[in-house]
N, C-alpha and C positions, 0 to 999 in steps of 0.2 A: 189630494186634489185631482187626482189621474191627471190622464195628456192630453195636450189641448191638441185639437185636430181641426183645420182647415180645408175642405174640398172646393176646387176653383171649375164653374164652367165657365162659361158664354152665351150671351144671351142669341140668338139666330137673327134678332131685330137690327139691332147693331152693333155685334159681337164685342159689347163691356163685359168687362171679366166679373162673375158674378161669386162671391163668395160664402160657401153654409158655413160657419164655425158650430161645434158643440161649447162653446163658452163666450159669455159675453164681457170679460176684462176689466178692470180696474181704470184705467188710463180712458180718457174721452177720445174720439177720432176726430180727424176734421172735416170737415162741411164738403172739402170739397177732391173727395180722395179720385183716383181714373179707375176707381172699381166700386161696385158694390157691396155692401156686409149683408146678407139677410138673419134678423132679427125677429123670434119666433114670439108672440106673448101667452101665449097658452097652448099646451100640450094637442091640442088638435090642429093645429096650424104648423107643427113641426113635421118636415116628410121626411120619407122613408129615406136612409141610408142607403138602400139598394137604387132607388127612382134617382138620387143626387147625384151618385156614383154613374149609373148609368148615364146620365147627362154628360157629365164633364168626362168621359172615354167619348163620345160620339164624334167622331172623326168626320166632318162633310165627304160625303162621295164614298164612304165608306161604311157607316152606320144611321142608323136613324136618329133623328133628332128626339129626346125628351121631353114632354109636353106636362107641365108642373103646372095647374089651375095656377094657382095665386102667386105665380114670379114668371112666368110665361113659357117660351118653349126654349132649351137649354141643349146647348151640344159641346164639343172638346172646350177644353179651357185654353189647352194649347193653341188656339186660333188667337187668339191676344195677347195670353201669357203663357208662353212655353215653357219658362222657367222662372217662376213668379216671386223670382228672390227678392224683390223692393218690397210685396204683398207681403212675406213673412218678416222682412226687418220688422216695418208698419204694423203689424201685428203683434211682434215680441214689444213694440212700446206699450202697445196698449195692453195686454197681459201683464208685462213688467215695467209700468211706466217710472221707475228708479232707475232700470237700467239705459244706459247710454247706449252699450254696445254688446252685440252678441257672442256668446264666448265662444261658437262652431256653428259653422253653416254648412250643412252638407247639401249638394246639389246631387239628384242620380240621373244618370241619363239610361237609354234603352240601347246604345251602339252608334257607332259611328264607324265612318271609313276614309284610315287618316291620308293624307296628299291625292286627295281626288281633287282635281278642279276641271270639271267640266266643260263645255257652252251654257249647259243649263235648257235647252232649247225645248219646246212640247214637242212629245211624243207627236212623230208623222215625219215628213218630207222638212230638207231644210228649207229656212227662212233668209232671206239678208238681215243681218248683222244691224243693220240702224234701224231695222222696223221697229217703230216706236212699240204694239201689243209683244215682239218679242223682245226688248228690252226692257219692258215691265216684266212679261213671267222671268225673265232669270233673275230680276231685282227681287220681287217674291220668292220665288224657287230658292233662294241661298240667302234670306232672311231670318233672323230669330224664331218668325212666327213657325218655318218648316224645319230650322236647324236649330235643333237642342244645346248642341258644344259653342255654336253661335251667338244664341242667346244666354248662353253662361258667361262669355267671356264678355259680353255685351254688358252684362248684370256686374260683373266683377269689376268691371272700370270704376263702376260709383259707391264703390267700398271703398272707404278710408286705406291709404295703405298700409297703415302698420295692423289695420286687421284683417289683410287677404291673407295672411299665413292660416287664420282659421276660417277661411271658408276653401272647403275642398269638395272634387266635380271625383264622384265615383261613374266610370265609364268602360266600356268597354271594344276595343278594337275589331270590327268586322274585317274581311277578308272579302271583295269580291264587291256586289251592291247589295243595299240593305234590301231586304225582303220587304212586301207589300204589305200592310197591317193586317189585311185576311188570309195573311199564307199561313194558315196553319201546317201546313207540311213544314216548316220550318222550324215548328217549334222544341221536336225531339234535339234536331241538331244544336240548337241556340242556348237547349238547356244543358246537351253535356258539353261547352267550352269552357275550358279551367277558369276560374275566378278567383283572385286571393283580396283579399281588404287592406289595401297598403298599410305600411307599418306606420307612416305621416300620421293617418287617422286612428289606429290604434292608442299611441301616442297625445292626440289629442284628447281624446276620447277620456284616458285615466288623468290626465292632469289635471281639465272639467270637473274631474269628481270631487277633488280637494277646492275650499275656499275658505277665507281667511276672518274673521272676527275677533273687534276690541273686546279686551275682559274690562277696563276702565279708562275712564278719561285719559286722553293725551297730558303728561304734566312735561312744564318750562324745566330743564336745566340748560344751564353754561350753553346757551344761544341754540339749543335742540329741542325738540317736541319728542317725548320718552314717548314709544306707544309698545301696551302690552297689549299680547292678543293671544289667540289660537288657530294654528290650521287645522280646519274638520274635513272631515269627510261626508259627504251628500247622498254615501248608499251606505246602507245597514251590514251587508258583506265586505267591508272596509279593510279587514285582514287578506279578502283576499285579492283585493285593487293594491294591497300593500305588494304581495307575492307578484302579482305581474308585472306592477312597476318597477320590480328590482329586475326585472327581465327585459324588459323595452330600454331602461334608463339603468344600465349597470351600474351601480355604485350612486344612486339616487341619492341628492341632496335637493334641499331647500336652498334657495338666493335671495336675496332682494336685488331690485332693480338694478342699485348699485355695488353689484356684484361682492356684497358679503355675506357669507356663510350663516344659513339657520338651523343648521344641524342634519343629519341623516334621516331619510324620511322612515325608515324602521328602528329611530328609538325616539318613540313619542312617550306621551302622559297618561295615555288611555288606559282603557279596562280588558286586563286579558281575560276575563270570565265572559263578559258580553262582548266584545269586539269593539269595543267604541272608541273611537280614533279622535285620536288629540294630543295637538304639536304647540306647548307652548314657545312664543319666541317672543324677542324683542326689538324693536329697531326702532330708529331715530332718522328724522327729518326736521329743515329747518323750517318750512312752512307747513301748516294745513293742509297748502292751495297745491301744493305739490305733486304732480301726479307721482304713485309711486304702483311699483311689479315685483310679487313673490311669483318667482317661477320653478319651477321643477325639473330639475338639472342633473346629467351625466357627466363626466368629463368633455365629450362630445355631443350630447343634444341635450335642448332646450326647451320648452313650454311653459307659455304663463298656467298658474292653476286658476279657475276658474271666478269672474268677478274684476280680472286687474288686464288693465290698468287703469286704476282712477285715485284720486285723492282722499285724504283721512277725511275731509269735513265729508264728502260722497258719504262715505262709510259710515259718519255718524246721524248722516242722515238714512241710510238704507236700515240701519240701527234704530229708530227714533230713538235718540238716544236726549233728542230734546223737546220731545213729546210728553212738556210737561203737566198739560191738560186733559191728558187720556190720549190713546193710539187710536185710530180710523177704524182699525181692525176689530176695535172694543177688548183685546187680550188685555192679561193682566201686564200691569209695567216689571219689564225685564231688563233695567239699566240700571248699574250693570249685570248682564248677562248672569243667570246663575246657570252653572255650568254641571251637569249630574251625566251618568253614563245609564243605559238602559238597563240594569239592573233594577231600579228604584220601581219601574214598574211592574217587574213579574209580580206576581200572585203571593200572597203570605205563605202558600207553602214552599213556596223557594225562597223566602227573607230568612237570613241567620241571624237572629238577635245574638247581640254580645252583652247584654245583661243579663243579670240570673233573674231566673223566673219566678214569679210570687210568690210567695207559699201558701200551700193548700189549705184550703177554706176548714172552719171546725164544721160537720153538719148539722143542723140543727134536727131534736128529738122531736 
């Protein structure tokens, strides 16, 4: 399906956050969102990635504005949404309208400079303190719309909390004041400052990879719902997501929510010829409605894998698993799941038959 990509500007008329996606989503939106989606119907009406981009970088006072015939004229998108965390929740609904919640949210920022606090005052001679124009520019000056770290932690408040653990702000600490957006003399220096990718996001990052599926229906014993299923894995190199995460997560096991054991996460079920990754397990809850969490566990750290936490009927419905009139999708019905390794598709010159082969024809004279 490739990656869905969202570029945000602003319109210059009355800076609404204006949004290009290359995809147009499963999930409907609402009527009445505080942004715009533009929606191409025919390949002539779609613009140039370079014109889009160019828009949503044009900084007021800094760049020029973008002037797009058919959506009008566009500049930064950071004039509205600096950090347009709500626009991509809102967006992963309608992309995945099954899922409830995001499994990582990364925010990046360009630098910041941490325990400044200022007056904030414009540039020139001072002002008093209660003049109302300069107690507006420092209310703007040290707003979301100007401060990025601002507008993240801004953004972060209205994440549920049990899912701020996976929304993390990649940033970086300046030294001094930030440079002007056209100081390109700046830029040798900015680019050699160390950078490393915290281990938190590393961490998060491989647990993601893993997520969890029923092989059959939940059955009743002695007051439990039996659920068998599989951990997969969601990229093709899965041996070697296995190798790292015995290295971030030393001595990596599987959990359920309620902290019992589902075995080490390098002895699955899978195919060591193709790499295909798979953990079967079992576990028991007394409801459905129950929310439940496989997580991916060290002695010492912890991450959900990717998908949880939500409840089995969730799952049988992310499954259509009672899509007994045909799937939306139009695929064929897969309930339950048949489960095969990549193997099955190479080419007949890679199949090893384990029957013996025909025997040879008589020719005819």
């Amino acid at each position: 399906m490739g990656t869905r990509v969202g570029v945000v500007a602003s319109r210059t008329s009355d800076g609404k956050p204006i949004l290009f996606p290359n995809y147009r989503g499963v999930g409907s939106r609402s009527e009445k969102l505080p942004y715009e989606v533009v929606q191409v119907d025919c390949g002539t009406q779609n613009p140039r990635l370079q014109d889009v981009v160019g828009g949503s970088v044009a900084a007021p006072c800094f760049f020029r504005p973008k002037d797009l015939p058919a959506w009008g004229t566009l500049q930064d998108g950071g004039v509205r949404a600096n950090n347009p965390m709500g626009i991509a929740q809102e967006e992963c609904r309608t992309i995945w309208p099954s899922r409830r919640t995001h499994d990582l949210l990364v925010s990046v920022g360009t630098g910041y400079t941490p325990g400044t606090e200022g007056t904030g005052d414009p540039p020139g001679r001072r002002f008093p303190a209660g003049w109302g124009p300069v107690r507006l520019w420092r209310a703007y000056n040290s707003s979301p719309c100007m401060d990025g770290m601002e507008a993240y932690r801004e953004g972060r408040v209205h994440v549920p909390s049990s899912l701020r653990s996976n929304t993390i702000r990649l940033d970086h600490a300046l030294d001094g004041d930030l440079p002007r957006l056209d100081d390109v003399g700046k830029l040798e220096e900015l680019a050699a400052l160390p950078f490393t990718v915290p281990d938190e996001l590393v961490r998060a990052v491989l647990a993601t990879c893993f997520f969890f599926e029923l092989d059959a229906p939940p059955s009743r014993a002695d007051g439990q719902y039996r659920l068998h299923g599989s951990i997969l894995c969601a990229r093709t190199q899965s041996r070697r997501i296995v190798d790292r995460v015995l290295v971030e997560f030393p001595g990596a096991r599987f959990y359920s929510g309620r902290g019992h054991p589902l075995g080490r996460v390098d002895d699955d079920d899978g195919c060591p010829l193709c790499g295909y990754y798979r953990k079967q397990v079992t576990l028991s809850v007394p409801s459905l409605d129950e929310e439940v969490t496989i997580a991916l566990a060290s002695p010492v750290l912890q991450r959900p894998i990717g998908g949880f936490p939500k409840t089995i009927r969730q799952l049988l419905h992310d499954q259509q698993a009672e899509a007994v009139f045909g799937r939306p999708d139009h695929q064929d019905d897969r309930w339950p799941p048949r489960r095969s390794c990549y193997c099955v598709t190479m080419t007949k010159r890679r199949v090893h038959f384990v029957e013996p082969a025909p025997q040879r024809k008589k020719r005819r004279l």
